[in-house]
Structure formats: C-alpha cells, structure tokens
C-alpha positions, -999 to +999 in steps of 0.1 A: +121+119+078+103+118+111+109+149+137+109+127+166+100+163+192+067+172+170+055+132+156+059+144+123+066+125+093+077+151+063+065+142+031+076+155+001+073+156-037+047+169-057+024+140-062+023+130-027+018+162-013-007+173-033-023+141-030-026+147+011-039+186+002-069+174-021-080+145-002-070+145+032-059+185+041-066+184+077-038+158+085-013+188+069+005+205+099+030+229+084+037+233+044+074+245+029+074+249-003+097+272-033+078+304-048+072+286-082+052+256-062+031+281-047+002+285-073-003+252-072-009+249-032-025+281-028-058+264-015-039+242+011-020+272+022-060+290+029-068+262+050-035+264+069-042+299+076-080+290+087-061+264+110-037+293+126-014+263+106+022+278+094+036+276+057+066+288+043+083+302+012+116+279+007+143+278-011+161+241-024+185+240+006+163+246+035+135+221+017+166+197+016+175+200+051+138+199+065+130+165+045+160+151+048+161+143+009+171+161-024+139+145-043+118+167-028+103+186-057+099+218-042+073+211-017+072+194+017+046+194+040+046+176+076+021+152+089+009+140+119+032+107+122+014+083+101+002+051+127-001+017+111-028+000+132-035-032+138-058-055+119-095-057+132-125-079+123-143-045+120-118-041+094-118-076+072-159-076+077-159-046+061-138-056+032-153-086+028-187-065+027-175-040+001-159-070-020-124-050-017-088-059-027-057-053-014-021-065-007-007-087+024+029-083+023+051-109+039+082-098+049+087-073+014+122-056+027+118-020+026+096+011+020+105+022-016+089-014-023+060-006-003+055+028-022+060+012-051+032-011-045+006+015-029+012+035-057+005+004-081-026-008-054-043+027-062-039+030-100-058-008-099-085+001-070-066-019-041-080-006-016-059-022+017-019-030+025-011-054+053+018-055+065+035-084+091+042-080+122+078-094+112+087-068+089+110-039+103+117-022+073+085-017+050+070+013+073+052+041+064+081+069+057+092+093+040+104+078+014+076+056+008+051+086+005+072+102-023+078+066-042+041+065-038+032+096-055+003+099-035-012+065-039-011+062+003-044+086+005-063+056-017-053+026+003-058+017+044-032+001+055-029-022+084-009-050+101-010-084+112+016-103+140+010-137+120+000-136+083-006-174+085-034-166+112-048-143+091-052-156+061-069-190+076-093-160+085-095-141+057-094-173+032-129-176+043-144-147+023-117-134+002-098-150-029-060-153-009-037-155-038+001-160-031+022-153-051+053-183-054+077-191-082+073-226-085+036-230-081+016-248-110-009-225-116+003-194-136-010-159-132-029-159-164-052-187-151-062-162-122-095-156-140-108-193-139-093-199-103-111-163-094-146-184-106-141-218-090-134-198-055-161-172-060-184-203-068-170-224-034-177-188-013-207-186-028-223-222-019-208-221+016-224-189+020-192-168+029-197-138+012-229-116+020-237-103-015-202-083-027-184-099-050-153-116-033-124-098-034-086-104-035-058-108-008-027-108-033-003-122-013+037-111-018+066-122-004+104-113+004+123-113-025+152-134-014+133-162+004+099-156-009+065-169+013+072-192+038+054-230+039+030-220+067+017-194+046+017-207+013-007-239+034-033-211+040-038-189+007-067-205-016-040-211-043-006-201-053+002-186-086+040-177-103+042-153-130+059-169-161+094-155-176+121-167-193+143-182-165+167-160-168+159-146-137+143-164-108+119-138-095+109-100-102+113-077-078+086-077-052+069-043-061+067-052-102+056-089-091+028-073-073+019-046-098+011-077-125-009-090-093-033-065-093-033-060-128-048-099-132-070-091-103-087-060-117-091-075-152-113-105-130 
C-alpha cells in the first residue's frame, strides 16, 4: 500500500521486513510491529531511534489498517517509495562485466508473479529484473515485497520501453534465453546451448573475461512473447510436460529458468 502524502510504500511480513532491516536499514522510515515481533527487530528499532525515526508497538487491527493487508505477520515497516529506474548502459556493462543473471519480463501480469519470481531470482543468484515499459501491473508493491519474502534486497531491478531493443543489445554479451512453448529446443538442452553461445561470445570477443551470463526471458501467460522478441533472444527454449496444460504459470516457468541457468 502506497501513502500517496509521505511516498511510502508499507511493506510487511516477516521475511521482507526483516530482509530490508539486515541489509538495507537506512531505506526503513517508520516500523509498526506487535509486542511478540519485537525481539526480533530490536536492532532496527536502535537505528530508528539514532535516526530520530518513529516505531510503534501494534496491535493486529491497526497493522491491518496501516498495510492495507491481513498477511502482514505482525510487522510493517514503511519505505521510501520504491523507484523502478530505467535501464542504462552503465547498468548492462556492468552485468555483462560481473557475468550476472537475471530476468526480463515481458508483459508478466501482476506483482504477486513478480514476487514470486524475485524471490525465486535470489534463492538462484539472479541478480537483475527488467521489467517492460508495457507492463502496468508487475510494479514494485506491496504485495510483491511480502510474496517476495525479502528476495527484492538481492536483485536490481530495472525497466526497458522496448524489450526487442534491448535484447538486440544485450544478445551481444549475454546468453538471451526466451522462454516459448513451442520452441524445439527444450530446457534440459540449456547446458549445451549455454557452451555453443559462451563459445560464439567468446571468439567475437563480446565478453571481457566474466563468464556470460543469462537474460531468461518470460512472457505473459496468456499470449506469451511476442515474434519481435522471440527474433532477438539467442534461442528459445519450452519446458516439457504432459500436454495437459499448455503453459505453467509465469512465476513457476521462470523458477525452472533459473534453476537450468544456475546448474550451467
């Protein structure tokens, strides 16, 4: 829930908040949280006191009311509103440097899938989100902190107006994997197209020591990656099932993603 008067976002749940205390305190405004939460938040609460930074004893109904959300765990702290830059070539250089890997996201539908997926990018080392320019609804909120469980302090994330654009860019020193039902290659193969492209990058002399890393490229659930970006990723790649269902959702699709790419 964002307070629109302060530019706060109010994240809450366990996890997430005491993810934000341990790694990134200073970005804590205010802390709420029930008595029996308190032990556990008593160091985030001293440096919100050296900060002349308020926090406050709660009971269920008033954390309800000041997250807008009955999953809040007994804790809720507000933020500085969380802003999702755009892309740079200070950014992708330094990827590509670092031989990171991270998620480009095509229109995925909504922030519990974007959550989902940080959460799932930061138990696997992804390091970066993108997001499009075209999607509305995958924001950094509320809800996607808490269905995140704190994976959003591990990852950057970013966004990009035309994810075509980018990934002609990018395709030049990162492995851009999409991710597309009816592809031929299949996600166990990942591993042999990781060494022809690492190979490729390597003679054309397009990465600069780092190993390349992964774009992993997901799509909307419904209509999936459009042609112009399939054209630029350096291959496409469906996950096999039984055809009883045509696709996963996005967030598990992506998870298996990132579990082929760390295992490369």
């Amino acid at each position: 829930m964002r307070n629109k008067l302060t530019e706060e976002l109010a994240v809450c749940g366990f996890n997430a908040v005491a993810a934000i205390g341990k790694l990134h305190p200073e970005t804590i405004n205010r802390l709420f949280l029930r008595q029996d939460r308190f032990p556990f938040f008593t160091a985030v609460c001293k440096d919100l006191a050296a900060r002349k930074r308020p926090y406050k004893i709660c009971e269920d109904e008033e954390l309800e009311r000041i997250c807008k959300s009955s999953h809040h765990q007994g804790v809720v702290a507000m933020i500085e509103q969380p802003i999702v830059a755009g892309l740079t070539k200070d950014d992708l250089d330094q990827w590509v440097a670092e031989g990171l890997t991270g998620l480009v996201l095509h229109a995925v539908g909504n922030d519990h899938n974007l959550g989902a997926m940080a959460r799932s990018a930061a138990f696997f080392g992804a390091r970066f989100i993108i997001i499009s320019g075209v999607d509305a609804e995958a924001q950094l909120t509320t809800s996607a902190y808490r269905v995140a469980e704190g994976g959003m302090e591990h990852v950057v994330v970013r966004s990009v107006y035309d994810t075509a654009a980018f990934l002609r860019d990018a395709s030049r020193a990162l492995i851009t994997i999409g991710a597309d039902p009816y592809a031929r290659w299949r996600i166990g193969d990942l591993g042999a197209i990781a060494r022809e492209r690492r190979e490729r990058l390597k003679r054309a002399r397009a990465s600069s020591g780092a190993q390349p890393g992964f774009a992993l490229v997901i799509g909307n659930e419904e209509t999936g990656l459009p042609d112009a970006v399939k054209r630029q990723c350096s291959a496409l790649v469906r996950i096999p099932g039984t055809g009883n269902m045509e696709s996963l959702n996005a967030a598990h699709a992506a998870t298996l993603f990132l579990y082929a790419a760390f295992e490369c």
